[in-house]
Backbone and ligand atoms as CSV (ligand in chain L), in Angstrom:
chain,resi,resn,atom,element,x,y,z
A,1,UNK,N,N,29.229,19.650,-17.756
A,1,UNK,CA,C,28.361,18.682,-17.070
A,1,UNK,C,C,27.987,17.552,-18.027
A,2,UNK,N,N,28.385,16.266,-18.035
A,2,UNK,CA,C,27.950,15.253,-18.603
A,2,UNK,C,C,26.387,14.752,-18.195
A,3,UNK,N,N,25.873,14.158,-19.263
A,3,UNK,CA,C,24.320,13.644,-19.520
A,3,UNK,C,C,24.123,12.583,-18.205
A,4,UNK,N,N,23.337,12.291,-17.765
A,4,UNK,CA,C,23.064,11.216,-17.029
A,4,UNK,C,C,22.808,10.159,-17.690
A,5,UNK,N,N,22.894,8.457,-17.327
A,5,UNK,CA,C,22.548,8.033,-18.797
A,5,UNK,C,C,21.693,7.123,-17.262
A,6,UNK,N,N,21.252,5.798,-18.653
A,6,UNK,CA,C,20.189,4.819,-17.258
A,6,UNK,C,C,21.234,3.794,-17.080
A,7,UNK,N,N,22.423,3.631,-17.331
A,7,UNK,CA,C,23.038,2.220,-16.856
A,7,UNK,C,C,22.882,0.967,-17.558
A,8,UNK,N,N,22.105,1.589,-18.656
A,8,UNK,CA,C,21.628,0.077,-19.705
A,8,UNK,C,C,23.012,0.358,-20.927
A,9,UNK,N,N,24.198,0.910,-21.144
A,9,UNK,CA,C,25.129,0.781,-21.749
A,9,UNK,C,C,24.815,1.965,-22.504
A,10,UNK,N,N,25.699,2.213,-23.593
A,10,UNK,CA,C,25.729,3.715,-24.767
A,10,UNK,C,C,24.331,4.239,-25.146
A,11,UNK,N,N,23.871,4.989,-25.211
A,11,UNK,CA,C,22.788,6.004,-25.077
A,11,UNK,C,C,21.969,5.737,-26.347
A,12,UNK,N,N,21.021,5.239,-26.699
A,12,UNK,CA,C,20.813,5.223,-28.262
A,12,UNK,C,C,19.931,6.441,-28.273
A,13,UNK,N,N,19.236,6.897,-27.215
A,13,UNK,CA,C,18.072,8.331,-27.374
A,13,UNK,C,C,18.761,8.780,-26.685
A,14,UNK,N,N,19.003,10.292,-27.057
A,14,UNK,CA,C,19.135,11.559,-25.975
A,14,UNK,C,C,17.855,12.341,-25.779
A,15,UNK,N,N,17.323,12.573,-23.946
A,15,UNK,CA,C,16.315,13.089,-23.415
A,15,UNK,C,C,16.657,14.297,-23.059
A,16,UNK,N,N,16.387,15.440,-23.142
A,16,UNK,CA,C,16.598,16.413,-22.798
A,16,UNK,C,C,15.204,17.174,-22.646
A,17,UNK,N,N,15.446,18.463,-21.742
A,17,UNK,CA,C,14.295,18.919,-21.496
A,17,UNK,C,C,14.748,20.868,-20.985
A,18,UNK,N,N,13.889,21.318,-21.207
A,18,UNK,CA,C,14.398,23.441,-21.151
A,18,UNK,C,C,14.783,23.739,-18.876
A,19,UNK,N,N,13.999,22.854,-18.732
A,19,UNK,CA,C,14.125,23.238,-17.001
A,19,UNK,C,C,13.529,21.569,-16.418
A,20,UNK,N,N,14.353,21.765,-14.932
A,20,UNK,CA,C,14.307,20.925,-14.065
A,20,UNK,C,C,12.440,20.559,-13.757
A,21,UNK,N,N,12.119,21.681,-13.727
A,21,UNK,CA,C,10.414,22.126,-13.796
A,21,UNK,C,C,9.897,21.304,-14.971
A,22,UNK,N,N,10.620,20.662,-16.124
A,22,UNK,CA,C,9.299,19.793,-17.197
A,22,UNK,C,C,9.990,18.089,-16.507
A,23,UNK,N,N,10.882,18.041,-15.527
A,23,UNK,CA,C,10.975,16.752,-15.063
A,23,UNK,C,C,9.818,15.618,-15.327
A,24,UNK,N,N,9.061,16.182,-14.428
A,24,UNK,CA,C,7.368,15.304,-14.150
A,24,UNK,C,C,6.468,15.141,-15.676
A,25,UNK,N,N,6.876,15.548,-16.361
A,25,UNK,CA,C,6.563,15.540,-17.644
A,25,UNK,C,C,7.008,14.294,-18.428
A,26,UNK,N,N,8.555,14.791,-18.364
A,26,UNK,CA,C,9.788,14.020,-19.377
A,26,UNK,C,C,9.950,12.684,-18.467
A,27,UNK,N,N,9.176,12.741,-17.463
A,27,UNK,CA,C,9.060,11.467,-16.253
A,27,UNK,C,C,8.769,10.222,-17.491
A,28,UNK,N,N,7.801,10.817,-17.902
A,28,UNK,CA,C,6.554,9.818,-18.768
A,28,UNK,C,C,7.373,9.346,-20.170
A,29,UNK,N,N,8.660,9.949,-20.587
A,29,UNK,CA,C,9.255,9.242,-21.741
A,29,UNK,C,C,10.734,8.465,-21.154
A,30,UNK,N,N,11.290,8.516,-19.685
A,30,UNK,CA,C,12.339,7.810,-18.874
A,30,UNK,C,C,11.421,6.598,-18.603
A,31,UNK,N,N,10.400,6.314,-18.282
A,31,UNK,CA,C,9.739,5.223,-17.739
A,31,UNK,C,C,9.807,4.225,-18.946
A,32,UNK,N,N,8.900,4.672,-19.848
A,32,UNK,CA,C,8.507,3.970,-21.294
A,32,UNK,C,C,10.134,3.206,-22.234
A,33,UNK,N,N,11.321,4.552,-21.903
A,33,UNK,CA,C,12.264,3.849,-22.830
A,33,UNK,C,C,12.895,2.758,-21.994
A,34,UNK,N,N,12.946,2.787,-20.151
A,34,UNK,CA,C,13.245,1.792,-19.272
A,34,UNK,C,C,12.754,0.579,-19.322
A,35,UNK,N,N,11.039,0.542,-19.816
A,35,UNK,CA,C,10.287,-0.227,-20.264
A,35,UNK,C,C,11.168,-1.046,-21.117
A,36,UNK,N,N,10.981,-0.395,-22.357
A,36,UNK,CA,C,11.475,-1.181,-23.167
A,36,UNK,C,C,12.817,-1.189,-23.599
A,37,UNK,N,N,13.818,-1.464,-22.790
A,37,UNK,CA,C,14.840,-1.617,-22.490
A,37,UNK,C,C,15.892,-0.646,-23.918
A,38,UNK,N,N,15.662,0.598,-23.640
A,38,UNK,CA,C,16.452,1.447,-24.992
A,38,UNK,C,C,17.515,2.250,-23.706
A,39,UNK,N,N,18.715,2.251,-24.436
A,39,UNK,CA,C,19.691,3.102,-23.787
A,39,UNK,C,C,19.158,4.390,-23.718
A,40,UNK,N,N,19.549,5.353,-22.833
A,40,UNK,CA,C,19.291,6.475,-23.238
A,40,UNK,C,C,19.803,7.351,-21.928
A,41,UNK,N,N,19.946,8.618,-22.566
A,41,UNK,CA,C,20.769,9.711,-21.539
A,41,UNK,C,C,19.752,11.068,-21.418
A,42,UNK,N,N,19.887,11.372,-19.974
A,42,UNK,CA,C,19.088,12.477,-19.818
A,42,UNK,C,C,19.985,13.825,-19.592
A,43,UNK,N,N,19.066,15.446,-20.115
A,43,UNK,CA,C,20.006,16.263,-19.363
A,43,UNK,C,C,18.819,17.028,-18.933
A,44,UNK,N,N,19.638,18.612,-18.519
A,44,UNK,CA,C,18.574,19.800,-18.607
A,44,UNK,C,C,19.418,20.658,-19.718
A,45,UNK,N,N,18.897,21.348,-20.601
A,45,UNK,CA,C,19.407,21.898,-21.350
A,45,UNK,C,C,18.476,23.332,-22.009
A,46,UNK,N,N,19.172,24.233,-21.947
A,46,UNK,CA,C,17.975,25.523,-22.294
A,46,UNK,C,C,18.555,26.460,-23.508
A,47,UNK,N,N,17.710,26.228,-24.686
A,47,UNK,CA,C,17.545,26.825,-25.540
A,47,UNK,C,C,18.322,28.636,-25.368
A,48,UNK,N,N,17.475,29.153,-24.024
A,48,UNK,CA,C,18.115,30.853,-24.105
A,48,UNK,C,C,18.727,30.947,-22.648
A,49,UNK,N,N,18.951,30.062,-21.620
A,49,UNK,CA,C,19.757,29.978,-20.762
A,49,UNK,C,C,21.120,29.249,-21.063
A,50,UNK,N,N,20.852,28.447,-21.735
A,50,UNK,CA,C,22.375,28.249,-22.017
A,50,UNK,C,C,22.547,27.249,-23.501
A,51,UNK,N,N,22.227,28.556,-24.440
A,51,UNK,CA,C,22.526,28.136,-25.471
A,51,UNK,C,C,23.901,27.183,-26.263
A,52,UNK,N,N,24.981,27.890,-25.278
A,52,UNK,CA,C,26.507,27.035,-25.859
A,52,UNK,C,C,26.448,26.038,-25.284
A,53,UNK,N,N,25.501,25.357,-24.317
A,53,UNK,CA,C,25.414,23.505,-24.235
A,53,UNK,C,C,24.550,23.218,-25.230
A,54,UNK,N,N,23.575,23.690,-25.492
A,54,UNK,CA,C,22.737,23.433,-26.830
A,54,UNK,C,C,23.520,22.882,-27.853
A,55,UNK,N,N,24.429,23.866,-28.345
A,55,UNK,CA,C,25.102,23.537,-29.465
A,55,UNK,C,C,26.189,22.704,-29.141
A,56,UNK,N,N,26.890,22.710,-28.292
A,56,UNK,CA,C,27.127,21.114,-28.050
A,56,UNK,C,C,26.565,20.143,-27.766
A,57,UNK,N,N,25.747,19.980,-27.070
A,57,UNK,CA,C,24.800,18.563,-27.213
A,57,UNK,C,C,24.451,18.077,-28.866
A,58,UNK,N,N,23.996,19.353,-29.028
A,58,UNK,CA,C,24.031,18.748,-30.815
A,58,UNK,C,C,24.905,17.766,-31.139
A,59,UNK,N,N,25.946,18.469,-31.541
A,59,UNK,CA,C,27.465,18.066,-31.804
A,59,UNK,C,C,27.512,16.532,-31.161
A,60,UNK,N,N,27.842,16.347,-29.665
A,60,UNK,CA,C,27.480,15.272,-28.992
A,60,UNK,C,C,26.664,13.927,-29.695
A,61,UNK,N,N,25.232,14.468,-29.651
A,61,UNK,CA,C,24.333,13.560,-30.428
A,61,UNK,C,C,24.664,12.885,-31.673
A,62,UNK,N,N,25.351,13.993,-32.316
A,62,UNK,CA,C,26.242,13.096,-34.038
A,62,UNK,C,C,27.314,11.935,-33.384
A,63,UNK,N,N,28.015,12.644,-32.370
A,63,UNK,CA,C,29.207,11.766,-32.303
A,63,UNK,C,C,28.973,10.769,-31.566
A,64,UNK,N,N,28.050,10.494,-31.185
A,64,UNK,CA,C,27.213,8.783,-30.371
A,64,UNK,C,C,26.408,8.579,-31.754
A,65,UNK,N,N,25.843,9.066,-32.561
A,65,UNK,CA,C,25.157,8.580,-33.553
A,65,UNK,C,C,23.620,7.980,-32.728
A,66,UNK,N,N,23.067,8.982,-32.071
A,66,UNK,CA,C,21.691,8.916,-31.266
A,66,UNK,C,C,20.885,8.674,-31.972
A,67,UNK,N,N,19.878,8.290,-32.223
A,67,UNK,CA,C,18.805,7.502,-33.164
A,67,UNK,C,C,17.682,8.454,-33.022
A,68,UNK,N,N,17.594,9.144,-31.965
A,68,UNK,CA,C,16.726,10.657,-32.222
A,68,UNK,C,C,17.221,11.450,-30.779
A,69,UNK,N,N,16.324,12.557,-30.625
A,69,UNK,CA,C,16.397,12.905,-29.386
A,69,UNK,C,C,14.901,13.508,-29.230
A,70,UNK,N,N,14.564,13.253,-27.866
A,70,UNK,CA,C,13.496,13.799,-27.324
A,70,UNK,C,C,13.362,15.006,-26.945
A,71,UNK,N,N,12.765,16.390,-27.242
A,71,UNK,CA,C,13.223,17.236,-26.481
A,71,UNK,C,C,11.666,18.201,-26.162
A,72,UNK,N,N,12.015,17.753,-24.885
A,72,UNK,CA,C,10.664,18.888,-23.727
A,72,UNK,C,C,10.790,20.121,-23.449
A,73,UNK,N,N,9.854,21.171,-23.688
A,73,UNK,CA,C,9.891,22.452,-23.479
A,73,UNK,C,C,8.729,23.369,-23.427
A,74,UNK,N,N,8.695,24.129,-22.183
A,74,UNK,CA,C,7.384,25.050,-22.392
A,74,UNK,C,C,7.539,26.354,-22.782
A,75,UNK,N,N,6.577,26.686,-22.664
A,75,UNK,CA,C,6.051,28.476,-22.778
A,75,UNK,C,C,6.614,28.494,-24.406
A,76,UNK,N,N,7.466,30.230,-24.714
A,76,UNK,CA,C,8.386,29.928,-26.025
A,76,UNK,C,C,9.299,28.536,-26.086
A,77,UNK,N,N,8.975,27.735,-26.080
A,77,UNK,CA,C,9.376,26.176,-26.788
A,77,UNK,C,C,10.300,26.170,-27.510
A,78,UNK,N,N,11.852,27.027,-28.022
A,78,UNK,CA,C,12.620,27.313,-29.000
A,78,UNK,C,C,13.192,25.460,-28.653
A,79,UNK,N,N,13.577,25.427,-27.873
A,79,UNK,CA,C,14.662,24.209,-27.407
A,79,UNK,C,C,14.807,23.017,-28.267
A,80,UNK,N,N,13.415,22.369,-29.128
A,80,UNK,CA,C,13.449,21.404,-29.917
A,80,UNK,C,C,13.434,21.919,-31.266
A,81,UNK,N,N,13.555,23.425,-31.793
A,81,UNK,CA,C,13.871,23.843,-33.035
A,81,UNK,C,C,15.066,23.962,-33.042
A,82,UNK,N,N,15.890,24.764,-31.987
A,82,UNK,CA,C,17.253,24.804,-32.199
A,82,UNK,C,C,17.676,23.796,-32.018
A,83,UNK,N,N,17.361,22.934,-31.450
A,83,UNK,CA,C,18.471,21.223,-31.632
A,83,UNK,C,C,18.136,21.248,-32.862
A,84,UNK,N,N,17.538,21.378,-33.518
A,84,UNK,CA,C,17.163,20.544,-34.841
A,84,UNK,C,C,17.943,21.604,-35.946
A,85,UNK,N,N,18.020,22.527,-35.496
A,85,UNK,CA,C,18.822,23.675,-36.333
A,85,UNK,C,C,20.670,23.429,-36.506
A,86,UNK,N,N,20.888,22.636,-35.017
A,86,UNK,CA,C,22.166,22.437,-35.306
A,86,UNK,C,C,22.171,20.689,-35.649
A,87,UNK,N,N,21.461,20.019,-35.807
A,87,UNK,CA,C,21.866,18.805,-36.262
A,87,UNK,C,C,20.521,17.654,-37.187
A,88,UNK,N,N,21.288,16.917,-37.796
A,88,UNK,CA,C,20.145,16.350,-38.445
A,88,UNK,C,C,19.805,14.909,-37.348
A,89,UNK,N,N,20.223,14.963,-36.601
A,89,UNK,CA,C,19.721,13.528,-35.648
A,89,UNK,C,C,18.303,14.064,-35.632
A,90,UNK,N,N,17.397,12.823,-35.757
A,90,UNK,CA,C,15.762,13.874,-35.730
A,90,UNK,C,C,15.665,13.952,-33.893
A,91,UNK,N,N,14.838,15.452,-34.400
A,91,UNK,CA,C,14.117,15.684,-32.837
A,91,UNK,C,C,12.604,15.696,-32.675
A,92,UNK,N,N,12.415,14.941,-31.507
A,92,UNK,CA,C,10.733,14.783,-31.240
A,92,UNK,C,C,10.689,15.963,-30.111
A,93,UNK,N,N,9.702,16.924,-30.133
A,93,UNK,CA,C,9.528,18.169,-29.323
A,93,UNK,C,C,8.273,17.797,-28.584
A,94,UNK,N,N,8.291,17.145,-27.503
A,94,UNK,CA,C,7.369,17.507,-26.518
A,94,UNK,C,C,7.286,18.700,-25.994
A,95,UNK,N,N,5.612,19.267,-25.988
A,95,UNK,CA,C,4.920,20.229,-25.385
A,95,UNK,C,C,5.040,20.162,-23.962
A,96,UNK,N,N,5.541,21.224,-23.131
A,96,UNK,CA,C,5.197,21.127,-22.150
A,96,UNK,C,C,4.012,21.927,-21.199
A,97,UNK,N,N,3.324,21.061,-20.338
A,97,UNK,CA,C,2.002,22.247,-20.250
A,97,UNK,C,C,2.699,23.416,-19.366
A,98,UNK,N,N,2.412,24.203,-19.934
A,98,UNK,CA,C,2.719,25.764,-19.361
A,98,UNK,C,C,1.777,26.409,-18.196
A,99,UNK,N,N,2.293,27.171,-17.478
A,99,UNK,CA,C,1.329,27.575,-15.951
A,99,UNK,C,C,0.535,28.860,-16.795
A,100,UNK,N,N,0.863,29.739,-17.423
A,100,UNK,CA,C,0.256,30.954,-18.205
A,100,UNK,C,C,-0.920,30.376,-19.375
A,101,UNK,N,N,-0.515,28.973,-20.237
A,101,UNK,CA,C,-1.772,28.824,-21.507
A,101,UNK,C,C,-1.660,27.752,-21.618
A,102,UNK,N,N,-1.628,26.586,-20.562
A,102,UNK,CA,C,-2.060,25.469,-20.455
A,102,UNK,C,C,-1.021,24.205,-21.346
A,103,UNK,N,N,-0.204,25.237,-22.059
A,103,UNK,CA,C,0.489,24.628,-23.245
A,103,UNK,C,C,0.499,24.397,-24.574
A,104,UNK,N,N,-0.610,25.662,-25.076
A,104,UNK,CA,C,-1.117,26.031,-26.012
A,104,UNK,C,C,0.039,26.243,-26.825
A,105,UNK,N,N,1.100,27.263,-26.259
A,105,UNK,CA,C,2.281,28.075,-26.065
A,105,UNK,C,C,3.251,27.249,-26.645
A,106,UNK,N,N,3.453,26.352,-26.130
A,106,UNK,CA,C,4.363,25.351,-25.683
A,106,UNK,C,C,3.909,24.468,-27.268
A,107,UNK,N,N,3.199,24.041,-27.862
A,107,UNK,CA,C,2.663,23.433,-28.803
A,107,UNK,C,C,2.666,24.042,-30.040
A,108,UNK,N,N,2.404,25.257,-29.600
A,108,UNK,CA,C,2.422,26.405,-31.285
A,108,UNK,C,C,4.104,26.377,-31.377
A,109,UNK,N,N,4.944,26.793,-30.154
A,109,UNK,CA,C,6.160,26.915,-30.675
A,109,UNK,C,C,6.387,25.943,-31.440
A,110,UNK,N,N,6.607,24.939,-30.883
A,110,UNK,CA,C,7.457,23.916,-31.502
A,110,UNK,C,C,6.679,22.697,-32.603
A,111,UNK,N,N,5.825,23.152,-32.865
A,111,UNK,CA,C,4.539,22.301,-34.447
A,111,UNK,C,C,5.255,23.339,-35.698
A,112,UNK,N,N,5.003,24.579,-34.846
A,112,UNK,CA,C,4.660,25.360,-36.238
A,112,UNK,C,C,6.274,25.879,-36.877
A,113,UNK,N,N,7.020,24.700,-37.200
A,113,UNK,CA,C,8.762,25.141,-37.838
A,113,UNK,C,C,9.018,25.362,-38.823
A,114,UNK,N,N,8.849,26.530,-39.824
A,114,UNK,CA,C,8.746,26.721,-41.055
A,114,UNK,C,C,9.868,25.513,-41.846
A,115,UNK,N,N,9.533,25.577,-42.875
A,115,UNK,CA,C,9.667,24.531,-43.595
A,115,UNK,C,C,11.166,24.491,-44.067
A,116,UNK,N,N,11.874,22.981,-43.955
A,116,UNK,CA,C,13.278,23.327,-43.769
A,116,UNK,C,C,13.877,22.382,-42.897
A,117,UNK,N,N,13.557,22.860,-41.575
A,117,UNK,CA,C,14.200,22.517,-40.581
A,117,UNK,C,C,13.065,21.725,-39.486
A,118,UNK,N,N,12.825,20.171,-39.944
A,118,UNK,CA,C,11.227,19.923,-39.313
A,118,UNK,C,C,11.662,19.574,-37.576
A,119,UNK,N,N,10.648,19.004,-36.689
A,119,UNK,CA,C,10.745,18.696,-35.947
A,119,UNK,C,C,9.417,17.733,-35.644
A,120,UNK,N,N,9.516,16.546,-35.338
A,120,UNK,CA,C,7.804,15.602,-35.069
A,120,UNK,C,C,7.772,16.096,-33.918
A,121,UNK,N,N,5.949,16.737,-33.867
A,121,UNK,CA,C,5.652,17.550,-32.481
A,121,UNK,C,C,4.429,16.171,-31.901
A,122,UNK,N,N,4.561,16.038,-30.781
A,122,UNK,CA,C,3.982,15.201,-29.747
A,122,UNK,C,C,2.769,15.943,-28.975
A,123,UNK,N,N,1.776,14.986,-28.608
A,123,UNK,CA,C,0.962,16.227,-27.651
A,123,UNK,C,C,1.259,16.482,-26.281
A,124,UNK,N,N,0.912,17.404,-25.807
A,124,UNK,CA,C,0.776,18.252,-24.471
A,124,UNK,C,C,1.110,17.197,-23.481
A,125,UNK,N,N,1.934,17.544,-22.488
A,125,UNK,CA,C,2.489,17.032,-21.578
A,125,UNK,C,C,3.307,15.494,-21.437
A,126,UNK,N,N,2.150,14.575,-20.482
A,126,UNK,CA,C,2.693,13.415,-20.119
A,126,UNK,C,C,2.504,12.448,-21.033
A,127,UNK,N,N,1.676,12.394,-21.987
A,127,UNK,CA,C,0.749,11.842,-22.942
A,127,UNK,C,C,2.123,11.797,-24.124
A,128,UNK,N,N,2.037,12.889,-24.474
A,128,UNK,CA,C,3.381,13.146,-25.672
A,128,UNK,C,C,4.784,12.793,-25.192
A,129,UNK,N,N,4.945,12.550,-24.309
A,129,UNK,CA,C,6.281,12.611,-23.710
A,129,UNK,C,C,6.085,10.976,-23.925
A,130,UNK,N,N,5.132,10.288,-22.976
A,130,UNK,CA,C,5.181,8.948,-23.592
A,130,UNK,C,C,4.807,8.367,-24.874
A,131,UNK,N,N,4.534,8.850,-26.019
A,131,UNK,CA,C,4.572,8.620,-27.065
A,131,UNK,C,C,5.650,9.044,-27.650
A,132,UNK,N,N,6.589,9.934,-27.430
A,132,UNK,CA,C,7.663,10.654,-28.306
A,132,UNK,C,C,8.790,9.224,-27.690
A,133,UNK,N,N,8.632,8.775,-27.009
A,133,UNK,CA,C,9.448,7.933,-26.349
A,133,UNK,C,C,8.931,6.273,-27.371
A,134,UNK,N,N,8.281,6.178,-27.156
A,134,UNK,CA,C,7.300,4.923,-28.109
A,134,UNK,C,C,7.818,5.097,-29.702
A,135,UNK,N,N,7.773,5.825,-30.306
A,135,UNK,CA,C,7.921,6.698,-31.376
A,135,UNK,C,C,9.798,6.126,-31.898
A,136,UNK,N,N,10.301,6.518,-31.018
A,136,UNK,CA,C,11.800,6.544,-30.431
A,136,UNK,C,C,12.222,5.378,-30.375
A,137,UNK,N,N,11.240,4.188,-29.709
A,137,UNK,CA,C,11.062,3.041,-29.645
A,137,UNK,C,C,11.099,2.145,-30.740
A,138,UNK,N,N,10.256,2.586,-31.688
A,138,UNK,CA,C,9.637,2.075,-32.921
A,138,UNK,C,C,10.291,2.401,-34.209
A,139,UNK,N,N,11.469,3.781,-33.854
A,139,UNK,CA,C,12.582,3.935,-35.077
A,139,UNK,C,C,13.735,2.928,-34.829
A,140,UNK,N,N,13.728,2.592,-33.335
A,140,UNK,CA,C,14.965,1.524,-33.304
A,140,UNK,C,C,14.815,0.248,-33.738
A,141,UNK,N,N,13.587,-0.361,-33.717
A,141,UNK,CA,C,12.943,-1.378,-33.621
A,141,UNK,C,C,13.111,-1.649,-35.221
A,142,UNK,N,N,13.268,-0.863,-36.280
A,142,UNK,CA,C,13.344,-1.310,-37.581
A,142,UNK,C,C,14.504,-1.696,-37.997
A,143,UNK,N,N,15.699,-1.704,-36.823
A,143,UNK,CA,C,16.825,-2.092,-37.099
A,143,UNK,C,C,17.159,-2.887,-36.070
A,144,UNK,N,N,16.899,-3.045,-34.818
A,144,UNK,CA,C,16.855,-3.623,-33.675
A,144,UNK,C,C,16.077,-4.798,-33.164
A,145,UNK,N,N,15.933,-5.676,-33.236
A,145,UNK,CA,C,15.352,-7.013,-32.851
A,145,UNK,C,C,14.440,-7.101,-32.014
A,146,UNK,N,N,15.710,-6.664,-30.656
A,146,UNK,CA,C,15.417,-6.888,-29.358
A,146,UNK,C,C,14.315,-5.692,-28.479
A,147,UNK,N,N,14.548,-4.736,-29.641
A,147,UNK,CA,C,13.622,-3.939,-28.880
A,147,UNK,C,C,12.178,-3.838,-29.804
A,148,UNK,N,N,11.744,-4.689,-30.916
A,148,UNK,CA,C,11.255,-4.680,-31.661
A,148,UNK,C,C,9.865,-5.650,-31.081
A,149,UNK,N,N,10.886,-6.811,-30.460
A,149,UNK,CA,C,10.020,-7.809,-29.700
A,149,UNK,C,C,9.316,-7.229,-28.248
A,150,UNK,N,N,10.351,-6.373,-27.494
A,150,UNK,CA,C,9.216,-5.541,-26.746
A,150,UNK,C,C,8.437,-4.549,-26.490
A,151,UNK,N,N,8.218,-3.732,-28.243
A,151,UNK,CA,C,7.672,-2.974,-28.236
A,151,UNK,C,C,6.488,-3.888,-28.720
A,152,UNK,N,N,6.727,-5.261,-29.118
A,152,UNK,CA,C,5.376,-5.832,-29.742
A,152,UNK,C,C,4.218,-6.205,-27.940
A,153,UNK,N,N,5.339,-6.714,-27.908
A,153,UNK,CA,C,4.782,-7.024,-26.067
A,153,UNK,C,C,4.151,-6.063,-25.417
A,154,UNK,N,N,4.767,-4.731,-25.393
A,154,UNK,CA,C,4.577,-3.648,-24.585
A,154,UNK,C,C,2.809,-3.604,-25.578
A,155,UNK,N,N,2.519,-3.504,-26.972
A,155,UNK,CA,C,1.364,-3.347,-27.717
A,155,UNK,C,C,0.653,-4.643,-26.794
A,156,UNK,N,N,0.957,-5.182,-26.874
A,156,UNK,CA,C,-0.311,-6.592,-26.885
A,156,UNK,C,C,-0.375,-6.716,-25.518
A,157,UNK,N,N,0.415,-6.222,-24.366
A,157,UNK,CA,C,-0.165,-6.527,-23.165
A,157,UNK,C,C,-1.491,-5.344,-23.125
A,158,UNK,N,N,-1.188,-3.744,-23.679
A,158,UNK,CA,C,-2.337,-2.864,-23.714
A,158,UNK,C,C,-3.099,-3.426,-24.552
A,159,UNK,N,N,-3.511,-3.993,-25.448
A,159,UNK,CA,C,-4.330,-4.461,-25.919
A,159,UNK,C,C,-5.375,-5.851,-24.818
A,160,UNK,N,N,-4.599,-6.893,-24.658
A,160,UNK,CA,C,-5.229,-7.590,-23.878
A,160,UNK,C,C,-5.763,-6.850,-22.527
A,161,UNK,N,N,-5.127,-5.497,-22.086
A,161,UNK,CA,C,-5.654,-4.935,-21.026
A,161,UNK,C,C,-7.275,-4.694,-21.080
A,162,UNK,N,N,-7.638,-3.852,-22.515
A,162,UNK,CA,C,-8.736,-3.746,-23.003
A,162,UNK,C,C,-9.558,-5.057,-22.806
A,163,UNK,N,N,-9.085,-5.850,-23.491
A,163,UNK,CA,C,-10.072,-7.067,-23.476
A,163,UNK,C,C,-9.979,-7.414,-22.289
A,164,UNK,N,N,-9.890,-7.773,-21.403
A,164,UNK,CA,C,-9.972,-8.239,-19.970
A,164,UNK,C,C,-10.539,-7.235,-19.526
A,165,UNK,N,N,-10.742,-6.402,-19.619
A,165,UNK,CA,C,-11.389,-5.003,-18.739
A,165,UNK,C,C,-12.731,-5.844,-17.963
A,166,UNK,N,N,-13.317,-6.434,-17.098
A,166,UNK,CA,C,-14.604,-7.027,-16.987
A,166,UNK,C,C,-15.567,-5.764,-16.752
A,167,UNK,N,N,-15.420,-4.477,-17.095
A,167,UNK,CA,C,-16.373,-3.323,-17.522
A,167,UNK,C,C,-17.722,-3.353,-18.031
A,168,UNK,N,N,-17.380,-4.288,-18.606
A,168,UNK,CA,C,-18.562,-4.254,-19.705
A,168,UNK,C,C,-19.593,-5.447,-19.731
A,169,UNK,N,N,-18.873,-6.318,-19.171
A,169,UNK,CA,C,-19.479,-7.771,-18.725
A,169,UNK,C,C,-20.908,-7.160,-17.566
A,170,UNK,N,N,-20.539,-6.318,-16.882
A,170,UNK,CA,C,-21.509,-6.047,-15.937
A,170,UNK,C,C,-22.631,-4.820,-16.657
A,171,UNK,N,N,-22.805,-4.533,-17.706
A,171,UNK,CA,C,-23.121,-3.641,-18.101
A,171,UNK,C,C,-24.355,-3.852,-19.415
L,1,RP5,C1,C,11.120,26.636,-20.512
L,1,RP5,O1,O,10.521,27.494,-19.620
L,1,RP5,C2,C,11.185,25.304,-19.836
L,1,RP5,O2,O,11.110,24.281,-20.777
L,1,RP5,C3,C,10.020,25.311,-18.888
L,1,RP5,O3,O,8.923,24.560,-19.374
L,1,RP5,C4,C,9.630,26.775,-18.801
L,1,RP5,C5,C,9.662,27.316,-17.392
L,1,RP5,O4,O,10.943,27.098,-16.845
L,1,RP5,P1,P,11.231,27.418,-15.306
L,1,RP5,O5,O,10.977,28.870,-15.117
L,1,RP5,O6,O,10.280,26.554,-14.500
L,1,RP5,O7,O,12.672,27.029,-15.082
L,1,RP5,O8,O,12.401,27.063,-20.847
């Protein structure tokens, strides 16, 4: 089964995620890299359901030369250690919130990677997913121009959001 990609040309992030179930999650890092116009390819991919795509996607990720990969996962969270076990493309491990511990679970797995083999852990859910994506954003951007200028944009329109808030004017 090949990756889905967005139609913006060769993939510079690979998104991946443990089940169809952290979709609504990994929603929040497809929006942000669409935003700011970064290639990128999505799959489903599972750590202990189907480990031999694991280790090819790895593989995969070297041979596009992916600039990181995102990877979402709940409960035991293995999914963003073992990518990272088979390749040095870095991996950002979004937490996913879990129905049993809120995503407590999901956060201890994949923070706590003994030393070696790291992984940058993101927070809990939709929040981390759009920052691991930003993040992703901001490693391309030191070599990339074009996405450099709209990650500045993407900053300064949230910023001017703040200031315009008329919140406080009435207050
Ligand atoms: C993990 O198990 C997935 O990342 C997902 O968050 C969790 C539950 O998966 P489903 O049972 O919903 O497929 O592998």
């Amino acid at each position: 089964m090949q990756p889905v990609t967005d139609g913006q040309g060769t993939p510079r992030v690979g998104v991946v995620m443990g089940s169809r179930s952290d979709f609504d999650t990994m929603q929040g890092a497809l929006d942000v890299l669409r935003e700011l116009g970064v290639p990128y390819e999505v799959r489903v991919l599972s750590a202990h359901r189907t480990p031999h795509l694991l280790a090819s996607y790895a593989a995969r990720a070297e041979r596009l030369n992916l600039s990181c990969i995102i990877a979402g996962a709940g409960g035991a969270a293995h999914l963003p250690g073992m990518l990272a076990a088979f390749t040095r493309v870095p991996v950002l491990g979004v937490p996913v919130q879990s129905r049993a511990l809120g995503g407590q679970d999901s956060l201890l797995s994949i923070v706590q990677m003994p030393a070696g083999i790291p992984v940058a852990t993101f927070a809990i859910g939709q929040a981390g997913a759009k920052n691991a994506a930003l993040f992703a954003a901001a490693l391309l951007a030191t070599t990339d121009g074009a996405v450099r200028e709209r990650l500045d944009a993407f900053r300064q329109t949230q910023t001017q959001a703040v200031l315009d808030d008329p919140f406080f004017e009435d207050h």
